[in-house]
N, CA and C atoms as an extended XYZ file, in Angstrom:
462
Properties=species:S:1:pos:R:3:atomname:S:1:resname:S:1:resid:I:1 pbc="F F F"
N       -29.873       29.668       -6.778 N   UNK     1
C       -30.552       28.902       -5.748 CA  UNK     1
C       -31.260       29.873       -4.801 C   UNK     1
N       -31.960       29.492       -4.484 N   UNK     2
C       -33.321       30.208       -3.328 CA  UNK     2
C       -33.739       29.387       -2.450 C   UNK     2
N       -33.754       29.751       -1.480 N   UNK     3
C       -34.290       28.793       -0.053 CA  UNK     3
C       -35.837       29.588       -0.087 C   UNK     3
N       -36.535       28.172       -0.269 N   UNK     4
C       -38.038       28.342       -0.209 CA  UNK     4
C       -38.602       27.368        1.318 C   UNK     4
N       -39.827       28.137        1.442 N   UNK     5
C       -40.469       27.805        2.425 CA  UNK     5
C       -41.809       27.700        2.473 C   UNK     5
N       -42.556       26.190        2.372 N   UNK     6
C       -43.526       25.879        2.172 CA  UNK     6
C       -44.989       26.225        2.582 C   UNK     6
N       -46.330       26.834        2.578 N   UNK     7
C       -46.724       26.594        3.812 CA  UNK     7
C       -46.580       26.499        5.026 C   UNK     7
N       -46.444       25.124        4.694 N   UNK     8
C       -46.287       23.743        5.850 CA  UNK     8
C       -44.933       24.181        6.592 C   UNK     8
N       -43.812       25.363        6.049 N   UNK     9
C       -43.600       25.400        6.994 CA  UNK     9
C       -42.274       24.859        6.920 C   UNK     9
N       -42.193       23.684        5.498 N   UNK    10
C       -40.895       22.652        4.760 CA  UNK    10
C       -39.916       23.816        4.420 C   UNK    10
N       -38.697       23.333        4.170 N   UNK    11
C       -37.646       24.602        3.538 CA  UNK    11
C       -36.849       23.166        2.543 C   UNK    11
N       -36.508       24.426        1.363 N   UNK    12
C       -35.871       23.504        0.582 CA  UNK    12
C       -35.021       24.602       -0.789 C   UNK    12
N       -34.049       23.972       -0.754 N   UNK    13
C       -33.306       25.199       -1.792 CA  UNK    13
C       -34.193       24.551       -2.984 C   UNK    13
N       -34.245       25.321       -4.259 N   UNK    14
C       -34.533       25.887       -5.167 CA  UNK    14
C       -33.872       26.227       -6.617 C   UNK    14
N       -33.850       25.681       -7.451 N   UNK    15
C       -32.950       26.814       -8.714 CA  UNK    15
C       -34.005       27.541       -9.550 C   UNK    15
N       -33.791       28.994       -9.292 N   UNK    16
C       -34.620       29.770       -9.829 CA  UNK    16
C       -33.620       30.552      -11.057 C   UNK    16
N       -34.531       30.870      -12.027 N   UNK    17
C       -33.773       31.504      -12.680 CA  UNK    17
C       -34.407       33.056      -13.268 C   UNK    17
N       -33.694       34.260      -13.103 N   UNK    18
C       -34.340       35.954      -12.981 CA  UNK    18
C       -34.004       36.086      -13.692 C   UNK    18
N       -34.916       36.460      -14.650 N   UNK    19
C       -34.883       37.633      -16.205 CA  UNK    19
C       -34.536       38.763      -15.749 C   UNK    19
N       -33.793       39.688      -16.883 N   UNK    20
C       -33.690       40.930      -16.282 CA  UNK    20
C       -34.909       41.961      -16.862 C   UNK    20
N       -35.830       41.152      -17.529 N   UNK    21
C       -36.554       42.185      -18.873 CA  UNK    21
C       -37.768       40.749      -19.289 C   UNK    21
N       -38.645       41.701      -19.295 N   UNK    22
C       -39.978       40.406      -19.971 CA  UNK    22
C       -39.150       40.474      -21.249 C   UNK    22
N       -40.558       39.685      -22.231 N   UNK    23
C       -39.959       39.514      -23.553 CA  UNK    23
C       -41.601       39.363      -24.343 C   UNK    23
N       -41.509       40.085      -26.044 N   UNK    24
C       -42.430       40.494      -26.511 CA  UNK    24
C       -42.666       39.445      -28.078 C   UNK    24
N       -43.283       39.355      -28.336 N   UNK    25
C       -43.879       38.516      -29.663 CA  UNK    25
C       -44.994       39.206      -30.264 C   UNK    25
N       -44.839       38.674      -31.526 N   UNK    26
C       -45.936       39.245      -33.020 CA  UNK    26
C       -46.361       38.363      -33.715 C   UNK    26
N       -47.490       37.691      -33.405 N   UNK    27
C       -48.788       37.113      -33.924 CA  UNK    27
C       -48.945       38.554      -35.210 C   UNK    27
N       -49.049       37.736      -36.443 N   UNK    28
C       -49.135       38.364      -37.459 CA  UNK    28
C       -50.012       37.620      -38.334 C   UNK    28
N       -51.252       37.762      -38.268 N   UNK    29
C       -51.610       37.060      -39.278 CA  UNK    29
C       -52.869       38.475      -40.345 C   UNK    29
N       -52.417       38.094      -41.486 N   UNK    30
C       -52.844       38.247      -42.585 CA  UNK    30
C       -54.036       37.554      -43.380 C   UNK    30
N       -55.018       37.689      -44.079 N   UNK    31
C       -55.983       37.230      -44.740 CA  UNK    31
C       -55.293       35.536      -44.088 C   UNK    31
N       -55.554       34.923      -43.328 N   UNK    32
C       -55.603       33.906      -42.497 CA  UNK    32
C       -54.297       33.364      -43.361 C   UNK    32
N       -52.810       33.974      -42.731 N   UNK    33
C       -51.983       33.548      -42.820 CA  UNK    33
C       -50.954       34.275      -42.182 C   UNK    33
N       -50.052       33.542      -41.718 N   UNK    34
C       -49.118       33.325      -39.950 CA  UNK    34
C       -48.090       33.850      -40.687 C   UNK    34
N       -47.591       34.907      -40.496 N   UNK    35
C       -45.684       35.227      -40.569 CA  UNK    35
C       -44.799       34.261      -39.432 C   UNK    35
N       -44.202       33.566      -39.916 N   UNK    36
C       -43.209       32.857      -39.093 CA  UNK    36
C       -41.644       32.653      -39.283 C   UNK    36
N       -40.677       32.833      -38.336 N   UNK    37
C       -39.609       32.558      -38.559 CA  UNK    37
C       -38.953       31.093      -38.236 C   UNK    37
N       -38.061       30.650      -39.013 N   UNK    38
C       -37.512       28.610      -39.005 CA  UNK    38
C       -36.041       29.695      -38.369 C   UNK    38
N       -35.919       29.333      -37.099 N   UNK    39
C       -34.196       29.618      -36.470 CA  UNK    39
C       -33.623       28.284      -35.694 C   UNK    39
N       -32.331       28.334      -35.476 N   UNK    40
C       -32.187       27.602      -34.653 CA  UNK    40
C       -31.841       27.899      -33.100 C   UNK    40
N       -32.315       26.955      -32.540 N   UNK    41
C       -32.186       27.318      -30.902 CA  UNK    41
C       -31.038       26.420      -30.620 C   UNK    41
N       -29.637       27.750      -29.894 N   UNK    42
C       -28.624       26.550      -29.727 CA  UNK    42
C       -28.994       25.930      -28.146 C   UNK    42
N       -29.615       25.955      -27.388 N   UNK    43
C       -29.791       25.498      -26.036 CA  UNK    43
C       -30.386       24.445      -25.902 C   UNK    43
N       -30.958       23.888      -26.781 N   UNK    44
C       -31.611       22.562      -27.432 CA  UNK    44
C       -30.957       22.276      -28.539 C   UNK    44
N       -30.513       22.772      -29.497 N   UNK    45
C       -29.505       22.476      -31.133 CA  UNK    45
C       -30.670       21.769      -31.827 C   UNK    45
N       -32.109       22.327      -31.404 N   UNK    46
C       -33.363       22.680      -32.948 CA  UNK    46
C       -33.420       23.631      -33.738 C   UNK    46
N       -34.057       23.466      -34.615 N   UNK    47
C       -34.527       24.154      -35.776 CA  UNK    47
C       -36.228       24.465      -35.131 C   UNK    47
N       -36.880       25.166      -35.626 N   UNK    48
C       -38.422       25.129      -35.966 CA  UNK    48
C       -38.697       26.638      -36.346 C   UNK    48
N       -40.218       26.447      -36.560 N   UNK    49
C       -41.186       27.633      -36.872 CA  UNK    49
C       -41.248       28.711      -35.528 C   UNK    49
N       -40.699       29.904      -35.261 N   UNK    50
C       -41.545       30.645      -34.509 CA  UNK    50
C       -42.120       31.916      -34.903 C   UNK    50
N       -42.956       32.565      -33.989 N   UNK    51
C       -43.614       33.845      -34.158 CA  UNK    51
C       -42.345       34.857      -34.052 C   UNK    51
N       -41.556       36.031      -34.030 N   UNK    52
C       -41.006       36.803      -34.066 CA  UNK    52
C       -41.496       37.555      -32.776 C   UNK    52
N       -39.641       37.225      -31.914 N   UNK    53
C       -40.358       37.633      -30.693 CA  UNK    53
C       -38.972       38.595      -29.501 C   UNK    53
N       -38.686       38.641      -29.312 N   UNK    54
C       -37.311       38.925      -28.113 CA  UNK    54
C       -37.850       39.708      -27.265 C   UNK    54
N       -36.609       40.528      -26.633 N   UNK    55
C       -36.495       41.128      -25.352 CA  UNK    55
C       -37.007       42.908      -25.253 C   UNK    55
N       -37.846       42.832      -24.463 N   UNK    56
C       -38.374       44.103      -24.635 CA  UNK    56
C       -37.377       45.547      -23.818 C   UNK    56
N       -36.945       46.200      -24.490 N   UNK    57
C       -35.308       47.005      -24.181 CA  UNK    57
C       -36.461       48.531      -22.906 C   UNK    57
N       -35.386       48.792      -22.306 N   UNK    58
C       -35.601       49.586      -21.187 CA  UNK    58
C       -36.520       50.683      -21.809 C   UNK    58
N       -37.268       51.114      -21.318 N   UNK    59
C       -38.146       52.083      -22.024 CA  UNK    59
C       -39.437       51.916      -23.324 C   UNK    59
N       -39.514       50.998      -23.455 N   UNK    60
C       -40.044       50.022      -24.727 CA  UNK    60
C       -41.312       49.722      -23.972 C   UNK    60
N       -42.767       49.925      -24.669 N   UNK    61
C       -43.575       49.354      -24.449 CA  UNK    61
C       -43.989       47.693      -25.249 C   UNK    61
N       -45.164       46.888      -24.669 N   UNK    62
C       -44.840       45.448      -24.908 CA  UNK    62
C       -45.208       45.811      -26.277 C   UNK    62
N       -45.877       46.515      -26.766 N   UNK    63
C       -46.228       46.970      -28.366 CA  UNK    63
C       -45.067       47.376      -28.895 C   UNK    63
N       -43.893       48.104      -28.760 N   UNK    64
C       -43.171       48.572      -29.551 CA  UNK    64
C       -42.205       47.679      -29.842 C   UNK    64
N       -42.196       46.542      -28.465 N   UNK    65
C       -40.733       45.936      -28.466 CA  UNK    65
C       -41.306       44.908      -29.194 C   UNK    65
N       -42.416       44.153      -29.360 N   UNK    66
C       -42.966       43.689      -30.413 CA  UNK    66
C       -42.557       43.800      -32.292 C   UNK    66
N       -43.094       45.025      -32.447 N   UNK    67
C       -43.019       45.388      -33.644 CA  UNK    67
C       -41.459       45.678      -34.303 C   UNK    67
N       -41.047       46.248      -33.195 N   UNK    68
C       -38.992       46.342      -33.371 CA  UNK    68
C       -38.839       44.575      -33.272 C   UNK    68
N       -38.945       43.747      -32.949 N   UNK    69
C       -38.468       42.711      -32.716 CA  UNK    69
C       -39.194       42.082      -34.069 C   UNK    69
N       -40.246       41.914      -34.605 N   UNK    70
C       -40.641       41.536      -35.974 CA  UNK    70
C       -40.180       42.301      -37.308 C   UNK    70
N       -39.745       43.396      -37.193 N   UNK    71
C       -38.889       44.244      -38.447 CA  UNK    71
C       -37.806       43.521      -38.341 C   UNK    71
N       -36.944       43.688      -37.040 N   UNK    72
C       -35.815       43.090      -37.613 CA  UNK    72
C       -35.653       41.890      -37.323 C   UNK    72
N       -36.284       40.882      -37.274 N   UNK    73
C       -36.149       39.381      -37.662 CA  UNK    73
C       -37.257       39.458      -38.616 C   UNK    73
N       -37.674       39.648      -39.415 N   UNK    74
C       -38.297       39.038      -40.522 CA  UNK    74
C       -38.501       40.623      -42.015 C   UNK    74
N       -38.295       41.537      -41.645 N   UNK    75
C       -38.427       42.613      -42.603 CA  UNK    75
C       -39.733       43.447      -42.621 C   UNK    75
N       -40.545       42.885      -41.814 N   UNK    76
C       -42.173       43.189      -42.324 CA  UNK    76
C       -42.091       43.933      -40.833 C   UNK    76
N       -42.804       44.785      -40.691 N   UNK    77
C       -43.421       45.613      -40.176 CA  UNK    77
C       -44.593       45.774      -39.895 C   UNK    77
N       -45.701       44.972      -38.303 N   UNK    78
C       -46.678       44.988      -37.913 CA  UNK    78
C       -47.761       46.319      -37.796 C   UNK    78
N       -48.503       45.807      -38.040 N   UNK    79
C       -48.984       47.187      -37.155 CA  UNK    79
C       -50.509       47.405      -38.076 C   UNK    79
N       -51.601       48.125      -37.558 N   UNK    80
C       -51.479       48.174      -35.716 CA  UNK    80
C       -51.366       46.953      -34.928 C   UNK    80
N       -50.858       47.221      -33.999 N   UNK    81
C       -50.828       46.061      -32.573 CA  UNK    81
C       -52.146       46.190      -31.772 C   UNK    81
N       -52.366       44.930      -31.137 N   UNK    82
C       -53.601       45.254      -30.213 CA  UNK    82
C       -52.909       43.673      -28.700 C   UNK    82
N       -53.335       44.726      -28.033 N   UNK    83
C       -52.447       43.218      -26.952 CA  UNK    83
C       -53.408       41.711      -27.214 C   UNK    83
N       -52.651       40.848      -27.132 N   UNK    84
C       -53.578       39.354      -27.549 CA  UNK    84
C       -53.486       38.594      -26.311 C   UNK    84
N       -52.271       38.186      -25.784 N   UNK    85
C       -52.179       37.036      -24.766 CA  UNK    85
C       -50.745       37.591      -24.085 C   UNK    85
N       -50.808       37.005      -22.671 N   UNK    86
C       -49.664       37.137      -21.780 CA  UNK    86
C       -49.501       36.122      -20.733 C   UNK    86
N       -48.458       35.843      -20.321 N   UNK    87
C       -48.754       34.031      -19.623 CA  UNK    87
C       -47.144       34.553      -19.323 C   UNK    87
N       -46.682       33.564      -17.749 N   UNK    88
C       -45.445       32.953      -17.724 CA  UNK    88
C       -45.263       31.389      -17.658 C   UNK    88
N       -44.307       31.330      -18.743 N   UNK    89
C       -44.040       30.290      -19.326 CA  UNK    89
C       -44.164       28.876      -18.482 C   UNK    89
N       -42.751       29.342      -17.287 N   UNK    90
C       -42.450       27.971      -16.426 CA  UNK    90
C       -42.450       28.930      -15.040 C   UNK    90
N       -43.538       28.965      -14.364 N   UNK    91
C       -43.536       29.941      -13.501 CA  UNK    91
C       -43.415       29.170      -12.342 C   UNK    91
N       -42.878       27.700      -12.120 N   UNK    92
C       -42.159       27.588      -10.738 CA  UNK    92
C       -40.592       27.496      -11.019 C   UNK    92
N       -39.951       27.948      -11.892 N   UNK    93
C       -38.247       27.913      -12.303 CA  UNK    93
C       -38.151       29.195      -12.788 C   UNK    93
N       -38.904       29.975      -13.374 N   UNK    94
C       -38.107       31.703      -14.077 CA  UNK    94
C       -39.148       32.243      -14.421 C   UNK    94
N       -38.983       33.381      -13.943 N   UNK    95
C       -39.909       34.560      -13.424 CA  UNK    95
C       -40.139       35.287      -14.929 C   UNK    95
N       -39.857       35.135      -15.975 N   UNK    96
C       -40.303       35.792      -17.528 CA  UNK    96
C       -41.668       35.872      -17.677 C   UNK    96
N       -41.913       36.854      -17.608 N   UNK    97
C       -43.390       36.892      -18.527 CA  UNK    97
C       -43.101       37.176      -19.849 C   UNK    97
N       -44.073       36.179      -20.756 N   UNK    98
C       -44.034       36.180      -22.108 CA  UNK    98
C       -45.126       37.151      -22.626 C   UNK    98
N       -45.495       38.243      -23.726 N   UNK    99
C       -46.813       39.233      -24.191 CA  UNK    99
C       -46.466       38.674      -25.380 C   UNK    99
N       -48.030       39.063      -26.221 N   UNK   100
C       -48.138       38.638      -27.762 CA  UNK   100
C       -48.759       39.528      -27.785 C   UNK   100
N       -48.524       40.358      -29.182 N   UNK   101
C       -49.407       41.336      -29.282 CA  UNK   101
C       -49.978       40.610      -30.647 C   UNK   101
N       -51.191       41.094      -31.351 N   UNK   102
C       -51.590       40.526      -32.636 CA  UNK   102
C       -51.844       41.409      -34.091 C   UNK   102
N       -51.571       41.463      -34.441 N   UNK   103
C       -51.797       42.607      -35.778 CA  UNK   103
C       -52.415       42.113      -36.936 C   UNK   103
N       -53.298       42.678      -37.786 N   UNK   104
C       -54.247       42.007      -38.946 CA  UNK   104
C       -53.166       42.460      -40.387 C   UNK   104
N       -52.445       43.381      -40.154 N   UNK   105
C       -51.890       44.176      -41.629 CA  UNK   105
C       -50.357       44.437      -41.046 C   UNK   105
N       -49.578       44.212      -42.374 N   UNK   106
C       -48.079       44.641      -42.287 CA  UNK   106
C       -47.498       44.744      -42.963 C   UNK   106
N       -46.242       45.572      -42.920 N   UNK   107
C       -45.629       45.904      -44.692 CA  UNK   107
C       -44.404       45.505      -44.610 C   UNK   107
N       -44.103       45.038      -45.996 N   UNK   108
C       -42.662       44.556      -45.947 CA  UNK   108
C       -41.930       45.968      -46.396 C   UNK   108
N       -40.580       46.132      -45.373 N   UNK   109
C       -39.781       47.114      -45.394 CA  UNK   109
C       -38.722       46.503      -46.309 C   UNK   109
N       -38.455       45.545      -46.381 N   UNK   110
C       -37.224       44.819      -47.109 CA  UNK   110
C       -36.769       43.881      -46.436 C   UNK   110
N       -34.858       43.461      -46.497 N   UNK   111
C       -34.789       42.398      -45.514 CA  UNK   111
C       -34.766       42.503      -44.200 C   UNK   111
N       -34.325       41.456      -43.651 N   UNK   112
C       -34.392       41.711      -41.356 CA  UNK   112
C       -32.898       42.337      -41.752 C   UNK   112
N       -33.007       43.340      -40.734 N   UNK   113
C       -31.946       43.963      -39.930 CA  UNK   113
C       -31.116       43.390      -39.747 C   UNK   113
N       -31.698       42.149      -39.019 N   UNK   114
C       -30.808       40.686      -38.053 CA  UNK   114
C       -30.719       39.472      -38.753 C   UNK   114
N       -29.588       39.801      -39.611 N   UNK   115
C       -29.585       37.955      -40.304 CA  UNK   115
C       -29.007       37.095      -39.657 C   UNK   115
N       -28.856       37.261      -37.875 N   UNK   116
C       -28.587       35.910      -37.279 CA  UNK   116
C       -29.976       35.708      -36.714 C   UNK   116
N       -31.050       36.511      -36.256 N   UNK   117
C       -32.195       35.853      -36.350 CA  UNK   117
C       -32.682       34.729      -36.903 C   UNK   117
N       -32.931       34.806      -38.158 N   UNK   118
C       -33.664       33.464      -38.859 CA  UNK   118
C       -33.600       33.411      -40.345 C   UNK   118
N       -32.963       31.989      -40.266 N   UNK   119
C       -32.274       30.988      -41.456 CA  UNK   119
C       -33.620       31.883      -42.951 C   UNK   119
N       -35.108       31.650      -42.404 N   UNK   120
C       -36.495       31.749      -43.729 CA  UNK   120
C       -37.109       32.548      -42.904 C   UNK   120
N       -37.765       33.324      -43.802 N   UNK   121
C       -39.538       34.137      -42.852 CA  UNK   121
C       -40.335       33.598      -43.984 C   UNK   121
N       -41.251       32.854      -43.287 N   UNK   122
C       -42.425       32.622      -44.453 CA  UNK   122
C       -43.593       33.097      -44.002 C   UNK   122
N       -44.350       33.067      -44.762 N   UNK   123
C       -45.679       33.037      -44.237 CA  UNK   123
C       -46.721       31.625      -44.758 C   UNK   123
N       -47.573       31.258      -43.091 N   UNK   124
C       -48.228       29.944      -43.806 CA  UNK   124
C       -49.712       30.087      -43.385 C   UNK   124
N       -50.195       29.216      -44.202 N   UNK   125
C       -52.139       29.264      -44.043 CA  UNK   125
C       -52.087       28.672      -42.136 C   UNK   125
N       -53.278       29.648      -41.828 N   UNK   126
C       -53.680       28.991      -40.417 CA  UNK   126
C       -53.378       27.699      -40.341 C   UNK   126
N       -54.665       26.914      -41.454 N   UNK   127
C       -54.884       25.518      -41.402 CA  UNK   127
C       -53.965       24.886      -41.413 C   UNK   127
N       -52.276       24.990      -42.003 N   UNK   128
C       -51.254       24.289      -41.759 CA  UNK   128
C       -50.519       24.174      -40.441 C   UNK   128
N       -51.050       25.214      -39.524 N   UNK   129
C       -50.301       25.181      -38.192 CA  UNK   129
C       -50.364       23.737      -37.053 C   UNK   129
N       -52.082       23.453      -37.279 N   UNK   130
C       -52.404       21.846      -36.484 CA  UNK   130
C       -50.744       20.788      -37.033 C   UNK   130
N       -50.969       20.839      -38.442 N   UNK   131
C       -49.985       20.017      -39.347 CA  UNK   131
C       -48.153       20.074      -38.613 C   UNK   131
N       -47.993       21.476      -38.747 N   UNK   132
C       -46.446       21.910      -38.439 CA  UNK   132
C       -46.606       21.350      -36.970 C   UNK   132
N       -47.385       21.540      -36.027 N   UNK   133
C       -47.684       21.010      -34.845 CA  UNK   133
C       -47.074       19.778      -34.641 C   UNK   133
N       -47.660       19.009      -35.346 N   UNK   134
C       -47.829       17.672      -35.635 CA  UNK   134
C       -46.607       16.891      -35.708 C   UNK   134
N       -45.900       17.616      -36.730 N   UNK   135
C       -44.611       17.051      -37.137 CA  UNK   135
C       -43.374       17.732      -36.535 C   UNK   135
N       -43.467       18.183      -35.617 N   UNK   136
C       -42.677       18.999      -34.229 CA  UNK   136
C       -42.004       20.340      -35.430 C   UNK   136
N       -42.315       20.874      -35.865 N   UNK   137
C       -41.626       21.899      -36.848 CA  UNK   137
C       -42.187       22.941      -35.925 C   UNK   137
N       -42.953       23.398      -35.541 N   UNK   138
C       -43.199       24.420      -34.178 CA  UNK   138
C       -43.308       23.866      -32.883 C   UNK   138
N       -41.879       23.817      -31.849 N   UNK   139
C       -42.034       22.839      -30.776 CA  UNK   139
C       -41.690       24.232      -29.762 C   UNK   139
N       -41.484       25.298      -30.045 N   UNK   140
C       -41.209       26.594      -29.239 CA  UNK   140
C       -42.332       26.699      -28.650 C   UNK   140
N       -42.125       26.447      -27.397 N   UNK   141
C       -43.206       26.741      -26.455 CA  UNK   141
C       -44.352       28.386      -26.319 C   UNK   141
N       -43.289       29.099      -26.523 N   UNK   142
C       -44.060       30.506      -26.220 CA  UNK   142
C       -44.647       30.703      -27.774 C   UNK   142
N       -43.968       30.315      -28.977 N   UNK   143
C       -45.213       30.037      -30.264 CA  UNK   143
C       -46.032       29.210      -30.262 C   UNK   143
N       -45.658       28.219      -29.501 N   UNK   144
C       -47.423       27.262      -29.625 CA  UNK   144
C       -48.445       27.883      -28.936 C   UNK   144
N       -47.943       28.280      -27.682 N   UNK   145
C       -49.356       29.050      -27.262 CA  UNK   145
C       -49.604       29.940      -27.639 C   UNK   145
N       -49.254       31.040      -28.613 N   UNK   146
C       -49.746       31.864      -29.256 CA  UNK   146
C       -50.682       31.510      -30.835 C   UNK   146
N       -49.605       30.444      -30.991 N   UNK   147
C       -50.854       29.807      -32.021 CA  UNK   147
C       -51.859       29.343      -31.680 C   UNK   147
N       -51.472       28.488      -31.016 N   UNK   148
C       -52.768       27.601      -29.695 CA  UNK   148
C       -54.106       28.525      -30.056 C   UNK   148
N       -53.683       29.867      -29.050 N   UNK   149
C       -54.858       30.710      -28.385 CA  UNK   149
C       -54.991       31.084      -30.099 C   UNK   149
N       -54.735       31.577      -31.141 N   UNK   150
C       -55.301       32.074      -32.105 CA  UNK   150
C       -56.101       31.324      -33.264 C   UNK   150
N       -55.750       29.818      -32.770 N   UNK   151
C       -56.755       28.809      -33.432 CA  UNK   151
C       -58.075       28.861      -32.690 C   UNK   151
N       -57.704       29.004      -31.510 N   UNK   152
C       -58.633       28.725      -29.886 CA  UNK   152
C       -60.072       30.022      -30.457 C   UNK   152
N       -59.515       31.216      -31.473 N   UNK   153
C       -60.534       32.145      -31.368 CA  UNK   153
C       -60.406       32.997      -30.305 C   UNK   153
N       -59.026       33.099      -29.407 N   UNK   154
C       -59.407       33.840      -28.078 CA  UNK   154
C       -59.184       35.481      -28.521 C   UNK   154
């Protein structure tokens, strides 16, 4: 809780919630096709599609913690990175900034590191992403807008 103070001057507690660490994602697409991981989120108890993404560790640039965070949830290995998009998520409740970096080429090293990461890594055509949209199979907020913006052309 945080006691905020309006303008105007109003006061009113608050529940805020402080990251200790941004957090990094890998837009991966290939001859126009998306690396994605299907996990489940227990804080909701869904399933869906996301981009390969976590916590960027002390010393870690948003590029490295990127590419460490897509090896070991999915096996493949980005790279090069080029920064794509950065946004906070719910920026009147928690202070996270979300980065995407984007990469055109990547190699599969073998399996993820992290097999509590994610159940599948697939990879799917752009054009199916509107679709997965559609049928809530990508309802992860910080992957839709990274898909979003990479349909968007940005």
């Amino acid at each position: 809780m945080v006691d905020v103070e309006t303008p105007s001057g109003k006061r009113f507690d608050h529940h805020v919630l402080r990251m200790p660490t941004d957090a990094a994602g890998s837009l991966v697409v290939v001859d126009d096709a998306v690396l994605l991981i299907w996990r489940h989120r227990f804080v909701t108890d869904t399933w869906g599609w996301e981009i390969p993404a976590g916590r960027i560790d002390p010393g870690e640039s948003i590029g490295q913690a990127a590419a460490r965070e897509c090896l070991e949830e999915t096996g493949w290995d980005p790279g090069p990175t080029e920064p794509f998009i950065s946004w906070c998520p719910a920026n009147g409740s928690i202070d996270l900034r979300f980065n995407v970096v984007r990469a055109t080429a990547a190699v599969h090293r073998g399996e993820p590191s992290d097999p509590d990461e994610a159940a599948k890594v697939e990879w799917f055509s752009l054009s199916d992403v509107p679709d997965l949209l559609k049928a809530g199979e990508i309802g992860d907020g910080l992957s839709v807008v990274a898909l979003l913006a990479e349909l968007a052309g940005i």
